[in-house]
C-alpha positions in Angstrom: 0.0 0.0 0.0 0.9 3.4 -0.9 0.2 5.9 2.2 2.4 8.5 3.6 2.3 11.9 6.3 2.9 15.1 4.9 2.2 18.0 7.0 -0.4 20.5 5.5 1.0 23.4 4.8 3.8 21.8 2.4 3.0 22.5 -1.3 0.8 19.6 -2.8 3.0 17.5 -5.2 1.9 15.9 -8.5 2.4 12.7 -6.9 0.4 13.0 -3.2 -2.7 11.2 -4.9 -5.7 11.1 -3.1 -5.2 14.1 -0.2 -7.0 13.7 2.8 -7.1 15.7 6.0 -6.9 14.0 9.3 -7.3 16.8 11.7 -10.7 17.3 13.6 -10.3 21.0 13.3 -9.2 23.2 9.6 -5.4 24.4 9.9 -4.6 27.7 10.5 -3.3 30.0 8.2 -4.3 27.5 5.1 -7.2 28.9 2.5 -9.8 25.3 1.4 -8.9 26.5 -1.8 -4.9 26.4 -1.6 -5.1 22.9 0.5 -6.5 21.1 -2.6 -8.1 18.2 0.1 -9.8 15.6 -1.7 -11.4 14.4 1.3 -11.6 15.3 5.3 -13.0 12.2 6.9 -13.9 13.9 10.4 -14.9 10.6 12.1 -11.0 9.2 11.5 -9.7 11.8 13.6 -9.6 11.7 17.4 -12.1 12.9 19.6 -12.1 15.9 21.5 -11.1 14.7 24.6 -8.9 12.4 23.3 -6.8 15.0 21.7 -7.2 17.5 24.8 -5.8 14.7 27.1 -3.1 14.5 24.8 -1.7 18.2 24.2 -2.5 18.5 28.1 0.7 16.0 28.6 -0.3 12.8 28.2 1.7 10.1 27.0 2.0 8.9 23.2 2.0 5.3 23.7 -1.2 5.7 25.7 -2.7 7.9 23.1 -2.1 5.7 20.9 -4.1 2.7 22.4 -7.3 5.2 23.0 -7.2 5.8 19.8 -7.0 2.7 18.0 -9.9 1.9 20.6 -11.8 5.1 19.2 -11.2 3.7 15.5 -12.5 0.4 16.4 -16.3 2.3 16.5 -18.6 1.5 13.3 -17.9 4.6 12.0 -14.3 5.5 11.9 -13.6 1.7 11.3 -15.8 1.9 7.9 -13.6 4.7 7.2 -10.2 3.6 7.6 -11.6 0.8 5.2 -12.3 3.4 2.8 -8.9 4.4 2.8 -7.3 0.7 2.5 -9.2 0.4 -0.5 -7.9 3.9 -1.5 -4.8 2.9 -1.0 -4.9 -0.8 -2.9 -5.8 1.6 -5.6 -2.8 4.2 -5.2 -1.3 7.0 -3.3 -3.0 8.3 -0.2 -1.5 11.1 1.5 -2.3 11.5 5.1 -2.9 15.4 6.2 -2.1 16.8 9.0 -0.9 20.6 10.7 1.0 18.8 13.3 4.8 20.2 13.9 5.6 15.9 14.5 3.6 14.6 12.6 5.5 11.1 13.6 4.2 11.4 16.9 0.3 12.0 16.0 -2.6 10.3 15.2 -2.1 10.5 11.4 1.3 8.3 11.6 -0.9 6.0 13.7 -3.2 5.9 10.9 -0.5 5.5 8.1 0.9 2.2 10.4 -2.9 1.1 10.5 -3.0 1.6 6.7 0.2 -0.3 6.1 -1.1 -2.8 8.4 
């Protein structure tokens, strides 16, 4: 499978495929029309709390096991299928305006992806 991270407010590139946004909330500072998203699936990203808990300290290991727990719901597990089968078909470029983006939730959902 073809997924990878890329942070938002890096230039698209003719090769980033199908663009989707994992953040719950729209970056700052980016236009919808610059970020050319294809799609912004807002039941794959982590609840409210969940990300609160997170930026107030909490650990990334543990983060990471509530929210593979929140994708397990109907839901968010019907999408991350959608974006397997995305990603059988080509690239799928993962979204996100996190400064480490390799300790977020869209790197858990690339490994998920890859999985």
């Amino acid at each position: 499978m073809s997924v990878r991270v890329r942070r938002i407010y890096e230039p698209p590139e003719p090769d980033d495929g199908l663009r989707v946004l994992v953040d719950r909330l729209w970056p700052r500072g980016i236009a919808k029309e610059e970020a050319d998203i294809d799609e912004w699936p807002k039941g794959l990203t982590p609840s409210t709390e969940l990300r609160k808990w997170f930026h107030g300290g909490g650990s990334y290991e543990e983060f990471r096991r509530r929210y593979e727990a929140e994708l397990d719901a109907p839901e968010a597990a019907e999408l991350l299928d959608g974006l397997r089968r995305a990603a059988r078909r080509g690239r799928v470029t993962l979204l996100t305006a996190s400064k480490t983006p390799e300790q977020s939730h869209a790197h858990v959902l690339e490994d998920l992806l890859k999985s």
